[in-house]
N, C-alpha and C positions, 0 to 999 in steps of 0.2 A: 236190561237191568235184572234180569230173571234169574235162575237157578238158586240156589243156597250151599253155605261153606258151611261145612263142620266145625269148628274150632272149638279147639282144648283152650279153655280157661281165657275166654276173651274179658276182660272183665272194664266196666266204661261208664264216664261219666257225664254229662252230654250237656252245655253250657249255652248259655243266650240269651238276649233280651227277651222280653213279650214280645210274640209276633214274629221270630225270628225263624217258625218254622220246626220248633224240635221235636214236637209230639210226632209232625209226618215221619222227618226224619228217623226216628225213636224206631218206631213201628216197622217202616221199611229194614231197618238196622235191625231190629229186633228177628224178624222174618227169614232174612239173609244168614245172618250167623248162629239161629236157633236158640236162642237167648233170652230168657226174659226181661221186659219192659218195667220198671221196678217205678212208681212214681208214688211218695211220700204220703200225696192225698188216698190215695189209692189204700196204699198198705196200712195206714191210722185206721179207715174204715171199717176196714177187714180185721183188725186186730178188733175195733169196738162191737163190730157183731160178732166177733168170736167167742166172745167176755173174756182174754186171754186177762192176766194181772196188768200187763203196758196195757195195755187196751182201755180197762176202766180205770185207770191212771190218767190215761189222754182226756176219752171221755169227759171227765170233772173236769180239765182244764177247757174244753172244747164247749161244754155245758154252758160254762162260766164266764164265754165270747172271748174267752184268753190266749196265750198263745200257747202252744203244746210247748215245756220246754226241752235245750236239746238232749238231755240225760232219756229224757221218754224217747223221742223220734229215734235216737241214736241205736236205743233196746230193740225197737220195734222195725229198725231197717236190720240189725243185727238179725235178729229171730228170721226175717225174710229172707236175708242170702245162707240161712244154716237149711233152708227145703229141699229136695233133691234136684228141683228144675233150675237151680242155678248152680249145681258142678258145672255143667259146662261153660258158666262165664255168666253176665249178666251185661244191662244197661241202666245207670240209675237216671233218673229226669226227673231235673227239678232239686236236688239233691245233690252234694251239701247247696247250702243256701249262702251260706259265710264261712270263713277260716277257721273258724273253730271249729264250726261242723265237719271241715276238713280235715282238720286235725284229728279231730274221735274217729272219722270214720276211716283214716291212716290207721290208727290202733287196732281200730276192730280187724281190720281185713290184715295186719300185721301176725296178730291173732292164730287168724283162720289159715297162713301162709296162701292169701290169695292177693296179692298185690295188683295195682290199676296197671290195665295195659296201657289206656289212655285218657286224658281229657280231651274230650271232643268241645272246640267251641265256634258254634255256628256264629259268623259276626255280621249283624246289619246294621248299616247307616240306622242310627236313630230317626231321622227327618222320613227314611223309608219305613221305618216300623211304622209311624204315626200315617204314613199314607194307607200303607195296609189294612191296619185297624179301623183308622177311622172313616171309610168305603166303606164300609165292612157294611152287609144288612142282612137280618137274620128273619127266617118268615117262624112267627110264633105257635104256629097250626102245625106245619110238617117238620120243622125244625132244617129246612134247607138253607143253603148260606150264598152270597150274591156278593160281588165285589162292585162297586158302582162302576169301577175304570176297567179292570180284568176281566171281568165276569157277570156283566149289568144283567136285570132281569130283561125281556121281550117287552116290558111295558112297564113304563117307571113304577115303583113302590107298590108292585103287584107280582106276588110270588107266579112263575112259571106251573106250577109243579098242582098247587089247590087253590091259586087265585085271593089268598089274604093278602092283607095288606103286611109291607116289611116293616121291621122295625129296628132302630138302632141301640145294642145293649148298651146299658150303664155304662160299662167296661169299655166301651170300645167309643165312647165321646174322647174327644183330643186333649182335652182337659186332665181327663184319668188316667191317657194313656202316658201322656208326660207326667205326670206324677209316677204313675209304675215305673217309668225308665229312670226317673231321678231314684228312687227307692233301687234300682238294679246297681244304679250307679256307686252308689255308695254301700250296698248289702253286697251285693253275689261279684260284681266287678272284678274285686280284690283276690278273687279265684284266679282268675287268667295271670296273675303275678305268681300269683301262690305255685298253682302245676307249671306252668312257665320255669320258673326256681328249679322245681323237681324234674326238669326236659320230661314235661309227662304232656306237653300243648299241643294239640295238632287245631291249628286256627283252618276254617275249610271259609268261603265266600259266599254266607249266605245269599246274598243280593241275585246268584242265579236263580235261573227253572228249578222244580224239585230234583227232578233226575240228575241233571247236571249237580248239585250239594252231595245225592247220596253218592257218585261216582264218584266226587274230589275225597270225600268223608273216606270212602271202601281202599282206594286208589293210596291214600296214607295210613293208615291202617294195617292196609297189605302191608306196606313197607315196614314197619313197626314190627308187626306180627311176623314176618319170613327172617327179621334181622336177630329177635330175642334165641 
C-alpha cells in the first residue's frame, strides 16, 4: 500500500455510518495523494482559537450547547479550502452532513472552479457497525483501544499496555450506537442519492480488512482520475 501520488486537484468527500472506518481511511487517503484531511470538528476549533469573525460566530452558538448553523460551517469550511495546502485537492470527513450542506458546498467549490472528483462512500452493514462499536474497550490511563472479538486484551478488562482497568465509552453502548445510525439514516443517508444523481458515488465495501477498503477506495479513484 505504500508510495504516494501527486495529484492535481483530487478534491473528496468521504461518506459512512459511525464505525464505518473513515477517519483511518481519511488519513491513509490523505497520506497517498498529499491532500489534506479536512474534518468540520476540527476546522470550527481552529477557527474559534483563531478569533477569526466565523469563528466567534460558531463560538456563541457552541457556548450555548446549539448547533452551529449551516451559513457559519459553510463560511468556515469555505475560508479552509481558500489555504495553500489545498491547491492540490482535499478530503472533507464528516462533511456535508445533509443535502443542503451539499448543496452550499456545490456553490462554494462552483465558486472556487474546484469541482468534487468524488464521493467516497464507505458502506457497512448496520448489525456490523453495532458489533464493532459495541466490543469496543477503551483503557482511560493510556488511552489504548481493544476489540473484545478482534483484538481482546491478554486478560480480560485489563489494559495490556499499563494494566488499568477497560472501560466502555458512552458512545459506544448499543443503545447510542443505534440511535447514531437511526440519526445517519435519516440526516447524512440522503447523500448517497444525492452524489449518486450527480454519477459523483464510488460506493467501496467497508466490511473488508483496512488495506483491502483503501485498495478498492484508490483502485476507483484511479479510474475516475485517469478517465477526467
Amino acid at each position: 500500500m505504500g508510495g504516494r501520488r501527486e495529484a492535481e486537484g483530487v478534491q473528496l468527500v468521504l461518506l459512512g455510518p459511525p464505525g464505518a472506518g473513515k477517519g483511518t481511511q481519511a488519513e491513509m487517503l490523505s497520506q497517498f495523494y498529499g491532500i489534506p484531511q479536512i474534518s468540520t470538528g476540527n476546522i470550527l476549533r481552529a477557527a474559534v482559537q483563531a478569533g477569526s469573525e466565523l469563528g466567534r460566530q460558531a463560538q456563541k452558538y457552541m457556548n450555548a450547547g446549539q448547533l452551529v448553523p449551516d451559513e457559519v460551517i459553510i463560511g468556515v469550511v469555505q475560508e479552509r479550502l481558500g489555504k495553500p495546502d489545498c491547491a492540490a485537492g482535499f478530503l472533507l470527513d464528516g462533511f456535508p452532513r445533509t443535502v443542503p450542506q451539499a448543496e452550499a458546498l456545490d456553490r462554494v467549490l462552483a465558486e472556487m472552479e474546484r469541482p468534487l472528483t468524488a464521493a467516497v462512500e464507505v458502506a457497512v452493514d448496520p448489525e456490523e457497525v453495532v458489533e464493532r462499536l459495541s466490543l469496543r474497550r477503551t483503557c482511560p490511563q493510556c488511552a489504548a483501544v481493544y476489540h473484545l472479538k478482534n483484538k481482546p486484551p491478554r486478560q480480560p478488562g485489563v489494559c495490556d499496555a499499563c494494566g488499568a482497568a477497560l472501560v466502555q465509552r458512552e458512545d459506544d453502548r448499543e443503545e447510542v450506537i443505534r440511535k447514531r445510525l437511526e440519526v445517519y439514516a435519516q440526516q447524512t443517508a440522503p447523500l448517497v442519492d444525492y452524489y449518486a444523481g450527480k454519477k459523483l458515488l464510488l460506493k467501496v465495501d467497508g466490511g473488508q480488512e483496512i488495506g483491502a477498503v483503501q485498495a478498492e477506495i484508490r483502485r476507483k479513484l484511479e479510474a475516475v482520475v485517469n478517465k477526467a
